[in-house]
N, C-alpha and C positions, 0 to 999 in steps of 0.2 A: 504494500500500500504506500508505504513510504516512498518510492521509485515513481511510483504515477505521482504524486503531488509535486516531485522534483519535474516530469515532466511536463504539468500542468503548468508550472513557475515559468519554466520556458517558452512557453507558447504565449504569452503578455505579450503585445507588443509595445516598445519604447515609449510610446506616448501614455497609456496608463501608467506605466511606471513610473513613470516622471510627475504623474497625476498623485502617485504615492508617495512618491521620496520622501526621506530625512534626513538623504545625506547623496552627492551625486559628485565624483571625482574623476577627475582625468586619467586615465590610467597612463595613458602615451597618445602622442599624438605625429606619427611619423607617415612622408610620405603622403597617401590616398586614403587617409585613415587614420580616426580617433577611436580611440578606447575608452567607455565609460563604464564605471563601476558604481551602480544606481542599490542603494539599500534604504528598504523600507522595514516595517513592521506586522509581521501579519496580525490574521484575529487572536494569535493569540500570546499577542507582547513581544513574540521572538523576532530577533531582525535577520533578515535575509537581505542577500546580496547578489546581484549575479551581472553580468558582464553583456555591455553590447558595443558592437562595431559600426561606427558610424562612418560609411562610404565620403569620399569629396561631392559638395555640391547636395547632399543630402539636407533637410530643412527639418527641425524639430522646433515643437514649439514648447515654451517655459510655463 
């Protein structure tokens, strides 16, 4: 059960996530491509974290 909820985590796309954050850091930023490491809190207090690749020329919004 634990394995679907990690792959449930992944399937967010970046714009929720960001809709969640507590905390959203650069991981690297080299090249064609930024690293962000976006952690929130889920229902139940624990913070997760997980990792996205953001392509050049890509538009996210704050």
């Amino acid at each position: 059960m634990e394995k679907s909820l990690q792959q449930k985590i992944q399937e967010k796309p970046i714009q929720d996530r960001i809709k969640q954050a507590s905390c959203i850091t650069v991981e690297s930023a080299l090249r064609n491509k930024v690293i962000l490491n976006i952690s929130w809190y889920d229902v139940h207090g624990e913070e997760q974290t997980q990792k996205y690749t953001i392509s050049a020329g890509s538009v996210i919004e704050f």
